[in-house]
C-alpha positions, 0 to 999 in steps of 0.5 A: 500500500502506498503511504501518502504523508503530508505536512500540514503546508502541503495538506493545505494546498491539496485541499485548496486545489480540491475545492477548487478545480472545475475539471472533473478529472483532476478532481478526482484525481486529488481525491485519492491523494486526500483519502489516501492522506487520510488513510483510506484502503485504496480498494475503498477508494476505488470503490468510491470513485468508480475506477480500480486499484490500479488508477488509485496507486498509479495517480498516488504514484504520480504525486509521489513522483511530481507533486499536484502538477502530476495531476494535470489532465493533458489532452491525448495525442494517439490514435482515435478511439476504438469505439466511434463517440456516435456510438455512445447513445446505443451502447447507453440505451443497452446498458440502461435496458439491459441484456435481456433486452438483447437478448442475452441470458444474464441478469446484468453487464459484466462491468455493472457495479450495482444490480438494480436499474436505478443503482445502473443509472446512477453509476452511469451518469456519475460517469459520464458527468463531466460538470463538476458540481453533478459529480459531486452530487451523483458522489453524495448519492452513491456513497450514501447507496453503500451505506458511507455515514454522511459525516464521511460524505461531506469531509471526503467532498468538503462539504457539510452533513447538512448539504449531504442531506440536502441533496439526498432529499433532492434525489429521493425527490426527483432522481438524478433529474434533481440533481442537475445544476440550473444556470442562475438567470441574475441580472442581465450583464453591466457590459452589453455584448455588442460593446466587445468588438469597441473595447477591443479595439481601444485595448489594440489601439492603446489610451493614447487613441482615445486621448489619455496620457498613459502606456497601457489599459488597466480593468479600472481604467477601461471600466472608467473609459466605459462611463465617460463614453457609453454612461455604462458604470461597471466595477473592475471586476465586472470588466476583467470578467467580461474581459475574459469571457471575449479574449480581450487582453489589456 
């Protein structure tokens, strides 16, 4: 078994880097590195994240080797996949019908985790979810189907017991439906859209374009600019966001 022991500074960024990647993949992956910290068998922490023993001492070994930044997903080079993605929806509907309804004289998938329909379903969104607050969630929900304490839940996802519960009573209500995160519907944005194609243009041509005695456009100064132009206030902040969300670079 391979030991994983950190010092508290380490512990710390762990943790931090955990709550607070957005990739599905690297949070997983720092995910073994804090159970095993903790000093959770691998089989269970396998158990837990739908993978094997073998990814769970490869990812530990990874660490090992070189830190958090092992941990980084990098996007694969080889060959296409051997099994086409169009062909996800009809390996789906198989998987979620059954073999019996191809006609084959067996209960369940050799590779099902779990033996009812619903248990099926479940494992095969926490797989498939790519979004990172859904795999969270779907996690609550099967951990909770193996009989994990709610405690346990909420300290392996840094959460609390009581949000645990929360959306266990979601799932009971409507299923992994329940569970999918809504997009909040808020205020319309303090930037309009249609203003990204000007702004960019004052970032390329420079302040002094536009008649002010400076080198470079900071966020302030081009939310300033915005309201003695457009009467449009906006914060910093709002302008670094809508910054980046069109690839505009002061």
């Amino acid at each position: 078994m391979i030991r994983i022991q950190l010092t508290d500074a380490e512990a710390r960024r762990l943790e931090q880097a955990f709550l607070q990647a957005t990739d599905r993949k690297l949070r997983d992956r720092l995910q073994i590195v804090r159970l095993a910290h903790r000093g959770r068998p691998h089989q269970d922490i396998a158990a837990d994240l739908g993978t094997t023993p073998r990814s769970v001492r490869r990812w530990l070994n990874a660490h090992l080797d070189g830190g958090l930044t092992a941990l980084v997903p990098r996007k694969a080079k080889g060959r296409a996949p051997a099994t086409p993605p169009r062909l996800a929806g009809e390996i789906r509907r198989w998987v979620i019908d059954g073999p019996a309804a191809q006609g084959l004289d067996r209960a369940n998938w050799s590779h099902a985790e779990l033996a009812d329909e619903q248990a099926r379903r479940l494992e095969q969104a926490f797989l498939q979810a790519a979004d990172r607050k859904l795999h969270d969630r779907l996690q609550i929900v099967r951990l909770a189907h193996r009989g994990r304490p709610h405690r346990d839940i909420a300290a392996d996802l840094g959460i609390t017991p009581r949000t645990v519960q929360n959306w266990l009573n979601a799932y009971n209500r409507g299923g992994v439906a329940a569970l999918v995160p809504r997009k909040a519907k808020g205020q319309p944005p303090a930037i309009p859209a249609h203003l990204a194609r000007e702004i960019r243009r004052w970032v390329i041509d420079g302040p002094a374009a536009q008649g002010l005695d400076r080198a470079n456009w900071t966020h302030a100064e081009l939310a300033d600019h915005l309201r003695k132009t457009h009467g449009i206030t906006a914060s910093r902040s709002a302008m670094q966001r809508f910054c980046r969300q069109h690839g505009i670079r002061p």
